[in-house]
C-alpha positions as CSV (number, residue, x, y, z in Angstrom):
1,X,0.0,-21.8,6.0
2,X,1.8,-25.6,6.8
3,X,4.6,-26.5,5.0
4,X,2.4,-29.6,3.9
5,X,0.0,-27.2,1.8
6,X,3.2,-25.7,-0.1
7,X,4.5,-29.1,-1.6
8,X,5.3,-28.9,-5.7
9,X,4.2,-31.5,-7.0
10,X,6.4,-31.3,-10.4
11,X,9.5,-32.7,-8.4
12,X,9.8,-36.2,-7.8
13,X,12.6,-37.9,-5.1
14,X,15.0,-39.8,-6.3
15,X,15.7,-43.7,-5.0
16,X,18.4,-44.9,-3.6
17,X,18.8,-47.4,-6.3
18,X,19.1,-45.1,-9.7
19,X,22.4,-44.0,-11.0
20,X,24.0,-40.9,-10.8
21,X,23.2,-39.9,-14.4
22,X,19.7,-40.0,-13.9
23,X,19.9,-37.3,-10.9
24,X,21.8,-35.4,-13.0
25,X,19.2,-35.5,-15.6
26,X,16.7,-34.7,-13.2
27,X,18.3,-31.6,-11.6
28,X,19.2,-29.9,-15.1
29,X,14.9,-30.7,-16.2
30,X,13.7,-29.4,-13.1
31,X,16.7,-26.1,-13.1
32,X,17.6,-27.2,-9.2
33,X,20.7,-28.2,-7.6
34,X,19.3,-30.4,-5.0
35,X,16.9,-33.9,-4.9
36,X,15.8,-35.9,-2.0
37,X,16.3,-39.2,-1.6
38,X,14.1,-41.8,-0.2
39,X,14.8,-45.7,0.5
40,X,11.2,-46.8,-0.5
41,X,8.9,-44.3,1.6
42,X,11.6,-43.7,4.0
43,X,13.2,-40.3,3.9
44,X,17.5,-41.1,3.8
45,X,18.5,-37.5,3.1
46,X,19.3,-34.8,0.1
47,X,21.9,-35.0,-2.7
48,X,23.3,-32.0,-4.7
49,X,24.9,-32.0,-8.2
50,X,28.5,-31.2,-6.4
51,X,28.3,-34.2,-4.4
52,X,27.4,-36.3,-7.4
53,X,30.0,-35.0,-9.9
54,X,33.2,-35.3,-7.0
55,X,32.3,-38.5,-6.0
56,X,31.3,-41.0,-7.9
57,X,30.5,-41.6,-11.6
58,X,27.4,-41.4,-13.8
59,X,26.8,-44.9,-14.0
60,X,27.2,-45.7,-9.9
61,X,23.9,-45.4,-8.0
62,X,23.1,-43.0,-5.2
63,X,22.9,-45.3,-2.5
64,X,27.5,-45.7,-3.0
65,X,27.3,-42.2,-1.0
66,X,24.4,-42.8,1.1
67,X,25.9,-42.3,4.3
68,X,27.5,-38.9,3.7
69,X,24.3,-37.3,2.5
70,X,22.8,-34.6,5.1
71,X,19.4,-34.5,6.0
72,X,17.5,-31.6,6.2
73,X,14.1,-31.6,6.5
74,X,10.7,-29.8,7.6
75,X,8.2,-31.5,9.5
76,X,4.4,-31.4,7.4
77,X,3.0,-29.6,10.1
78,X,5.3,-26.8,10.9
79,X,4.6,-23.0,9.3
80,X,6.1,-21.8,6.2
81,X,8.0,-19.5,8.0
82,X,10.2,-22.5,9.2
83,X,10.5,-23.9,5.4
84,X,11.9,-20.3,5.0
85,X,14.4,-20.2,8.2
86,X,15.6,-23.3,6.2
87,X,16.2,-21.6,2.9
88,X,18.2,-18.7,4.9
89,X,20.6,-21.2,6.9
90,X,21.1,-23.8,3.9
91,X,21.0,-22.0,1.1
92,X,19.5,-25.2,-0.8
93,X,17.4,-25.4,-3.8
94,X,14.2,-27.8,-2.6
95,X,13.4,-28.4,1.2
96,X,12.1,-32.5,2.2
97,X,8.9,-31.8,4.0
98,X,8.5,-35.3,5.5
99,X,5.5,-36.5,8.3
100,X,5.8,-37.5,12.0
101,X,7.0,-40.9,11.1
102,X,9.8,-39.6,8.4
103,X,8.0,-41.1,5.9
104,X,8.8,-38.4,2.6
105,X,5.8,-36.3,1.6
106,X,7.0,-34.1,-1.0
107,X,9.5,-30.9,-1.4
108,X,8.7,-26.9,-1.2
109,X,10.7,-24.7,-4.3
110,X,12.0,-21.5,-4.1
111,X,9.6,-20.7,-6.5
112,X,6.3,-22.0,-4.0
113,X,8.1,-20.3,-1.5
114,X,8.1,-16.7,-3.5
115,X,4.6,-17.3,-4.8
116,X,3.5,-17.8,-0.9
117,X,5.3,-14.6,0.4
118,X,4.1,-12.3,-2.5
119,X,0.6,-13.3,-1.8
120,X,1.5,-12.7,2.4
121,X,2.6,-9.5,1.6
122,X,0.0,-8.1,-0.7
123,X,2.9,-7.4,-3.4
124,X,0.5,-7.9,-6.1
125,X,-2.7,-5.9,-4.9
126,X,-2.6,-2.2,-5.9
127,X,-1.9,0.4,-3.8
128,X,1.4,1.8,-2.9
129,X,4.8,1.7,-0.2
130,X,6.2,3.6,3.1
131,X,9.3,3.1,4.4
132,X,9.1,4.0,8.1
133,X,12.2,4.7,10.1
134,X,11.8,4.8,13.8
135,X,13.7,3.4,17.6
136,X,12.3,0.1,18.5
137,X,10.4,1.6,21.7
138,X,8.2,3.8,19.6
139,X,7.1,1.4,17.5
140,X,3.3,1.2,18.0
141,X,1.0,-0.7,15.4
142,X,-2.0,0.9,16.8
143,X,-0.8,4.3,16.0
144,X,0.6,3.4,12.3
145,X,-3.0,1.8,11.5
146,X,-4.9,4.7,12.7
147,X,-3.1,7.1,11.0
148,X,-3.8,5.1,7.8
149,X,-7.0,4.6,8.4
150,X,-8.0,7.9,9.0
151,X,-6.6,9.5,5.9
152,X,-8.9,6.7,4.2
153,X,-6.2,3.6,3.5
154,X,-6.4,0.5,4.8
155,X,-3.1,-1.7,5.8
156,X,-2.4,-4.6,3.3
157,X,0.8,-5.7,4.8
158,X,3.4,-4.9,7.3
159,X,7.1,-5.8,7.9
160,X,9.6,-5.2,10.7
161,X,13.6,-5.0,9.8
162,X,15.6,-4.5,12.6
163,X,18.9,-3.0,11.8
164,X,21.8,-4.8,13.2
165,X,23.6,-4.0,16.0
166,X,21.1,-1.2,16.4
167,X,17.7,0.2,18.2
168,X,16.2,1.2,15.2
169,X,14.2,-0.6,12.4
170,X,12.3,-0.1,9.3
171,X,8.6,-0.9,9.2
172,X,7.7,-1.2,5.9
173,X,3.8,-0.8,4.8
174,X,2.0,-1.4,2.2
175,X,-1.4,0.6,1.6
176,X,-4.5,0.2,0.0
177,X,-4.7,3.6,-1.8
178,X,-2.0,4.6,-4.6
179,X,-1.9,8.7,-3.6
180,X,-0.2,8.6,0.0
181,X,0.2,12.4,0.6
182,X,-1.8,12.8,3.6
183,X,-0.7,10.0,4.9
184,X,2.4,10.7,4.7
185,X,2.0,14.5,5.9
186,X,0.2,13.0,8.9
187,X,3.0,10.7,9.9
188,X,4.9,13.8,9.5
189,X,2.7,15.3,12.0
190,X,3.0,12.7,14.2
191,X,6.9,13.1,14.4
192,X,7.8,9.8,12.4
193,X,10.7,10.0,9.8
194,X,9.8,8.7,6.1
195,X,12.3,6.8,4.8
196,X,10.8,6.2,1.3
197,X,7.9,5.9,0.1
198,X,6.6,4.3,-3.5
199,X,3.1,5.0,-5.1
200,X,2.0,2.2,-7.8
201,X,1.0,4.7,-10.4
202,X,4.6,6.0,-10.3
203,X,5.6,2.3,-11.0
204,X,3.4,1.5,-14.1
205,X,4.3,4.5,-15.8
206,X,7.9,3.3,-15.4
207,X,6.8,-0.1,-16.6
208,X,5.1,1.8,-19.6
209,X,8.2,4.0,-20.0
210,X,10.4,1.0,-20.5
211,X,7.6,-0.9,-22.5
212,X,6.7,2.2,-25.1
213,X,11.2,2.4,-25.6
214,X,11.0,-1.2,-26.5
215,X,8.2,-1.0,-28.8
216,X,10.1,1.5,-30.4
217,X,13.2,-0.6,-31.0
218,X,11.5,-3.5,-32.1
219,X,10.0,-1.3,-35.0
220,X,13.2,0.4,-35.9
């Protein structure tokens, strides 16, 4: 997926010309800490409520700190994943996605950005969750799918964590089926070490645990 297609469209930028109140009023409706800003269609950069409140007052307009304002930004064309390598190194609330010519095209939330991953990673589709542990030079995808498919699952997702300053990672999995026993018995088999492993069934009665003890609260 481009970072084009996960724009929010609630967010509007702010011009160079409004005041600093009105940013304010903007980031406290839209629960961020961060607006663009854009000189016409032109994208001039990104202001946060800090910068705002140390340096100038709520009736001066954004353009009196113009020049200081940093200017991060995602080309339209470029894969989520780099909207996300932004959110790590920044740690800001919206990223600009702007085109070829700078020209502003819109912003990507935390929350488009969850939505997107969730729905990469199959977290919503039932089934269930191993954790394998294993040295980077026996990791083999061919293996780990064949072993899941022949116990009858099929792989929804997978995810490499390299540990740092180490050989090993984690590969976690997520399955199609909810009763992993002989998958995980054939991993076993195969020599791999289970780190965890989380079944959905387990989860939802948890969930109905914790919903049945509330119900029971409410009517005492």
């Amino acid at each position: 997926m481009l970072a084009k297609d996960l724009i929010s469209t609630d967010i509007p930028p702010l011009k160079v010309g409004d005041e600093a109140k009105k940013a304010l009023e903007w980031m406290d409706e839209f629960k961020v800490s961060h607006l663009p800003v854009i000189d016409k269609t032109h994208y001039v950069g990104i202001v946060s409520d800090a910068e705002i409140l140390d340096h100038i007052s709520a009736t001066d307009h954004i353009s009196k700190i113009r020049r200081t304002l940093t200017k991060p930004f995602v080309f339209e064309h470029q894969h989520a994943y780099d909207v996300l390598k932004m959110y790590s190194l920044l740690k800001i609330s919206v990223i600009p996605i702007i085109d070829a010519k700078e020209h502003y095209v819109g912003v990507v939330t935390m929350q488009k950005m969850l939505d997107y991953f969730a729905q990469l990673s199959a977290a919503q589709e039932p089934g269930s969750l191993i954790v394998l542990e294993l040295h980077q030079h026996d990791y083999s995808l061919s293996q780990i799918a064949q072993i899941a498919e022949s116990n009858g699952a099929k792989i929804l997702s997978l995810f490499l964590t390299p540990r740092e300053n180490s050989t090993e990672l984690d590969v976690t999995i997520k399955l199609s089926v909810q009763d992993v026993s002989a998958v995980l018995q054939t991993f076993e088999r195969f020599s791999y070490t289970v780190k965890a492993s989380f079944s959905q069934s387990t989860q939802n009665t948890g969930i109905k645990d914790r919903y049945d003890a509330l119900m029971h609260y409410l009517n005492i």
